[in-house]
N, C-alpha and C positions, 0 to 999 in steps of 0.2 A: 325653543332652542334645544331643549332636554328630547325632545324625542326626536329630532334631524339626529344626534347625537347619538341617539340610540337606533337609528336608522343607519348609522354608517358602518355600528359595529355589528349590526345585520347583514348587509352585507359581504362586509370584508369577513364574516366568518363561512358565507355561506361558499364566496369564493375561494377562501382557503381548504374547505372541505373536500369541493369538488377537486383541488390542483392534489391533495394531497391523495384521495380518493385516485383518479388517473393514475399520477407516478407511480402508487404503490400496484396498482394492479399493472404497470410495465415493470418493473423491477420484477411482481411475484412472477411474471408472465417467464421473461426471461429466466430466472433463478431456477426451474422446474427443469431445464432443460441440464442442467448441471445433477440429477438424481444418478443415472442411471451409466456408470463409467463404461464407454466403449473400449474393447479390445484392439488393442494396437499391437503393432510388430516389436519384437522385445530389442532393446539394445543394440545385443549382440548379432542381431542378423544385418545389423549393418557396422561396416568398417568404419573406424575412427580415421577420418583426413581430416577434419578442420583444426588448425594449428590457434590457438590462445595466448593473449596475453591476461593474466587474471590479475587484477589492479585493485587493489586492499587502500580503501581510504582510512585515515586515520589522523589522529590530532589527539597526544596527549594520552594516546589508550598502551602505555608499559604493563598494564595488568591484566589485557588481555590480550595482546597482540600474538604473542607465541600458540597461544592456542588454534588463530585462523590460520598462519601461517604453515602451522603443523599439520590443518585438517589438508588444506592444499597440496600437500605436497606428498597424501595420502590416497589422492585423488586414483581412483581404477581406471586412468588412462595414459596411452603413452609417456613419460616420460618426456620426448622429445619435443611433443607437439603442443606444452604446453611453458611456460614461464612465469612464475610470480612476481609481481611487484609492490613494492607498498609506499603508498607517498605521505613521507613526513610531514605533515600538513602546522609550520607555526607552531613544532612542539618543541614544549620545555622541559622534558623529562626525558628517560632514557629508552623511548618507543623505536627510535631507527638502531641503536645497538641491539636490543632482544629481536627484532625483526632479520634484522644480519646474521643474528646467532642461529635463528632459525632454517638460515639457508634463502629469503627472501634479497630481490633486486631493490634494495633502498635509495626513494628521492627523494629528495631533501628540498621541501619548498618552504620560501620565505616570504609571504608577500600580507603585512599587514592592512592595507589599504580592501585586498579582495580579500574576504575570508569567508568561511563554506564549501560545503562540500563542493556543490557545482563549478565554482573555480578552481579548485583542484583537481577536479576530473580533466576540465576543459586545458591545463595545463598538462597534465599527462597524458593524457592521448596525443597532445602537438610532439611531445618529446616519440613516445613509441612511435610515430610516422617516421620520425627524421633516425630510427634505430636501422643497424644493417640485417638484425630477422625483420623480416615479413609477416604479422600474423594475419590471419582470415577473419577471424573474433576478437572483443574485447569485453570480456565477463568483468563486473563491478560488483565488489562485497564492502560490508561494512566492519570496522577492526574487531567488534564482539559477535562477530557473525560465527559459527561451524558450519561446516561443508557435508553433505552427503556424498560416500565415494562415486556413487554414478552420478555425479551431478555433469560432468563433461560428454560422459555419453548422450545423455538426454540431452543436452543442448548438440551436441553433434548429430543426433539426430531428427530434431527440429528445425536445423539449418538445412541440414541436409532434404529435407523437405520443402524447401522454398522459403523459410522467414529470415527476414533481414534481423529480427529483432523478436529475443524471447526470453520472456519470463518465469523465473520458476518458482515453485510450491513454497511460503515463507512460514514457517511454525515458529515453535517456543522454544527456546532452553531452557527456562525457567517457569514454566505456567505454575507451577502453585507454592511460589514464592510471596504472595499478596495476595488481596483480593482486587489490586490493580491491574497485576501482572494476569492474574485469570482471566479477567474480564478482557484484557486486550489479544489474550492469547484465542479466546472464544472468539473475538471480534474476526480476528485474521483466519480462524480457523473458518466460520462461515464463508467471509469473500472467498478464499482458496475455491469451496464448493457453490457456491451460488452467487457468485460475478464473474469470476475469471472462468472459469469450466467452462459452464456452460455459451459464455461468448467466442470462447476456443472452438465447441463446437459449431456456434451457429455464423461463423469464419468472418463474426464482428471482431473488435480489435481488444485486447487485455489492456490492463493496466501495468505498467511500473510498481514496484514497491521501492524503491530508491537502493534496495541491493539486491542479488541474487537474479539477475538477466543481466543476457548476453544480447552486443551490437556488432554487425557486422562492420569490420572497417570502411567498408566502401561505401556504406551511408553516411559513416562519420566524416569521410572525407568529401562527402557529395554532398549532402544538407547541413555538414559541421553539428557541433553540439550546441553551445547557444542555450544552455538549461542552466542559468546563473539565480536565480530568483532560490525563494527559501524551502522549497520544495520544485528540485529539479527532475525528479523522476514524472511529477506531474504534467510540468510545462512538457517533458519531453514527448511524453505520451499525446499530448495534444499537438504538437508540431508534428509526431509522424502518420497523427489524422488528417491533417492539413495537407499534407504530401503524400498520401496516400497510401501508406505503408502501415501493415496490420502487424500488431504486436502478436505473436503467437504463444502458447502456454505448456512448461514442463510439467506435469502435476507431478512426476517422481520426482524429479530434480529439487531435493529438499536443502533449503538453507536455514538454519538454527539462529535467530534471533534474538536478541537479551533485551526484555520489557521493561520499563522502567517502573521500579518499586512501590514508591511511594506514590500518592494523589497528587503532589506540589511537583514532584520532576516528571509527571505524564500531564498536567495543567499544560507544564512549559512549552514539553514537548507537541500536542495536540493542538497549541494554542500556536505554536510555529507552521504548522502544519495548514492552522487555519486561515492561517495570514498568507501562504503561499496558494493558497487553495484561491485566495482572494484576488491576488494579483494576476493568475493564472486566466480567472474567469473575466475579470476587464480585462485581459491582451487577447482572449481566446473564443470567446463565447461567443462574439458576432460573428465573426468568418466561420466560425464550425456551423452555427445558425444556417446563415446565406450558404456553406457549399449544401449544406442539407437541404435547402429548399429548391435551391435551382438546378442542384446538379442531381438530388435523389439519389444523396449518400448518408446511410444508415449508418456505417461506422461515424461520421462526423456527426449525425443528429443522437447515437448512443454517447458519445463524449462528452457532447451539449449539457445532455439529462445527468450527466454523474457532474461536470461541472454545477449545475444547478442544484446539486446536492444540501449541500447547507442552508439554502433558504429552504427547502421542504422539511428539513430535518428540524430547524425552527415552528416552522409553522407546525408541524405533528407535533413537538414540544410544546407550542401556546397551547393548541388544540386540547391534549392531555391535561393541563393545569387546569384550563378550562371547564373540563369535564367533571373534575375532582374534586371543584372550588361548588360549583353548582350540583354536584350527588351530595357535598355534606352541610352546604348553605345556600337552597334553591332561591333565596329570596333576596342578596346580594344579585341587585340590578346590572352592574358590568358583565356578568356571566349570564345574562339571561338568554343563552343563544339559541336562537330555532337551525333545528340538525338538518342539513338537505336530505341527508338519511335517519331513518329511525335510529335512534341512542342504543338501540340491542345490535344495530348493523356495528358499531362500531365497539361496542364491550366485544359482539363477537370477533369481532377484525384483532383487536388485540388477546382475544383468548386461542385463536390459530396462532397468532406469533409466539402464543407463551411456548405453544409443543413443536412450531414448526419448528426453532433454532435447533431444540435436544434431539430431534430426527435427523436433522443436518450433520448435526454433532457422532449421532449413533452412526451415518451412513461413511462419514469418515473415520471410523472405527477410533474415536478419540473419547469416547462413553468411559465414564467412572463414577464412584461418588462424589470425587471434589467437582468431578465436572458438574453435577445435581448443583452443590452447591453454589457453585459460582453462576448459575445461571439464577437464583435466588435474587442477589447483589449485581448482577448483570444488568437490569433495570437501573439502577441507581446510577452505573457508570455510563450508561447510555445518556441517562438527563444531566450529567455536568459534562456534554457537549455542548447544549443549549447555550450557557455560560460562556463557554468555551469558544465556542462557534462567532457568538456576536461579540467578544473579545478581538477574535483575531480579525473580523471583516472589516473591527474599527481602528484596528492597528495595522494595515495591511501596505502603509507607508515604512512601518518599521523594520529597516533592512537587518538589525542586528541580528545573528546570530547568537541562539543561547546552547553551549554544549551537553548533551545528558552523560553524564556520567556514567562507565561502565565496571560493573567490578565482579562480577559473575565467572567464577575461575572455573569450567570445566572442561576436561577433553572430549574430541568429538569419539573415543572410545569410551568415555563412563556415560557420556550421554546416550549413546546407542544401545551399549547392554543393559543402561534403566530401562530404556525405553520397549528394549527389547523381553 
């Protein structure tokens, strides 16, 4: 009985090697192609037409809201062509007066029974159809979000190039506020260069980040939105694979995002994240499967593989535990795993990911010493996904929304001249 037993965790590791082995050599496969930033046509050689409705979700955020409000309306493009709004989403505090002060279109929604984002979007877009302007776009921010001023250029000129739907560049406002807020700011700063980029260029489909991309109205009125679940940017992204529509990518188009501080409100956060991540992949992952196989759609079988994310990302976590448990007590039986590759193939595999990330890092000219640091403690925030990850797969019934909190007070002016 003891060795069937220990025959199956032979096995089940040897296959997990190999799935984990695979995915990471398509991920590195892909990621490579994001090194090397091609030369594009700048802005200004194309005229701004696409007319904007910019829609500021919000709930409860009075202490930051003036700040997105004010980057918008800072925005380097026509004036005319573009309109703020921001919807009052079930707040109790005084977010639609500072928003009105600010010069924003405030709507005022009430609907305890639907609550989240994605119902709120899905209400504001029905109301802007039935307005007497017309917009071509509808850009989606979040209330502690800053604006970069060509942020309307660049998406005007990525529409203007043929995409229904595009994403732009998501950074930090606050990266070295924690070793939380580091480590998520490293995280987003990678994807930026080595997921989104490079699928930009090889005219697979981007991902959503749940703010800072622009939809064209005419999709929303043709496939509707329908992104209700607790990560709506994800579902969405996976319905405009399903319909065959390529999300395209701003990399200048910079939107300034506020990290959650502590380890307990990026748990919540992450863990929300992971439960929608969950639901997304039971409604989505067989039909992206099947169009990838019969119809010999790459965007739909790249979808598949980022869907299937969190099981590998487990598995590379057991793996790792595994390895750690048997270098410092080879003689505990449960770890006694035989490697389908030599145990050097894989200390090496993770001693390239140590320098690949801070390359990444350097090539996005985002290099400093906090950054050395946070790549230290970077590890550590990577394995309370693990936790994280099989938390939210098991709660993926859990429709509540939990709100993070935002209190990060800066203008999109002091954040620029720091930066700058």
């Amino acid at each position: 009985m003891q060795n069937i037993f220990f025959n199956i965790i032979y096995y089940i590791s040897e296959f997990i090697q190999i799935l984990i082995f695979i995915a990471g050599c398509y991920f590195f496969g892909i990621s490579i192609f994001g090194w090397v930033k091609r030369r594009q046509k700048s802005p200004q050689n194309i005229i701004p037409t696409k007319r904007f409705a910019l829609v500021v979700a919000a709930h409860n955020e009075e202490l930051v809201i003036g700040h997105i409000v004010d980057s918008l309306f800072k925005l380097n493009y026509p004036k005319n062509l573009y309109d703020v709004f921001v919807i009052a989403d079930n707040c109790t505090d005084n977010t639609a007066g500072i928003a009105r002060r600010f010069g924003a279109k405030v709507h005022i929604r009430e609907d305890a029974s639907k609550k989240g984002k994605g119902h709120a979007l899905e209400w504001m877009f029905h109301r802007i159809f039935h307005m007497d302007t017309s917009y071509d776009a509808i850009a989606v921010f979040d209330a502690d979000n800053l604006v970069s001023q060509n942020f309307l250029l660049e998406m005007n000129k990525q529409m203007c190039k043929g995409f229904k739907v595009v994403q732009g560049y998501i950074d930090s406002k606050n990266p070295y506020d924690s070793w939380i807020t580091c480590s998520y700011s490293i995280a987003f700063w990678l994807s930026n260069r080595i997921y989104q980029l490079p699928r930009y260029y090889l005219k697979l489909s981007c991902g959503l980040c749940g703010t800072g991309f622009c939809i064209d109205t005419s999709i929303l009125k043709t496939l509707k939105w329908g992104a209700t679940c607790l990560t709506e940017d994800l579902e969405y992204t996976m319905k405009m694979a399903l319909n065959g529509v390529k999300i395209g990518w701003a990399h200048e188009a910079v939107v300034y995002d506020e990290k959650p501080i502590t380890l307990k409100q990026s748990w919540h956060q992450r863990k929300r994240w992971m439960q929608g991540h969950a639901e997304c992949a039971q409604k989505y992952l067989g039909a992206l499967f099947k169009k990838a196989l019969f119809k010999g759609d790459l965007t739909s079988l790249d979808c598949a593989l980022y869907l299937f994310q969190p099981i590998r990302f487990i598995f590379v976590g057991l793996m790792t535990v595994m390895m750690w448990v048997q270098t410092v007590y080879p003689q505990f039986p449960l770890y006694s795993v035989q490697y389908v590759f030599p145990v050097q193939v894989w200390y090496l595999m993770g001693l390239f990911e140590m320098f690949y990330g801070p390359l990444v890092i350097l090539a996005e000219k985002k290099f400093s010493l906090k950054v050395i640091l946070g790549f230290i403690i970077y590890p550590y925030y990577c394995l309370t996904w693990i936790p994280i990850t099989i938390q939210g797969i098991l709660e993926k019934n859990n429709k509540e929304w939990n709100h993070t909190v935002h209190t990060r007070q800066i203008s999109i002016n002091e954040l620029e001249n720091s930066n700058g």
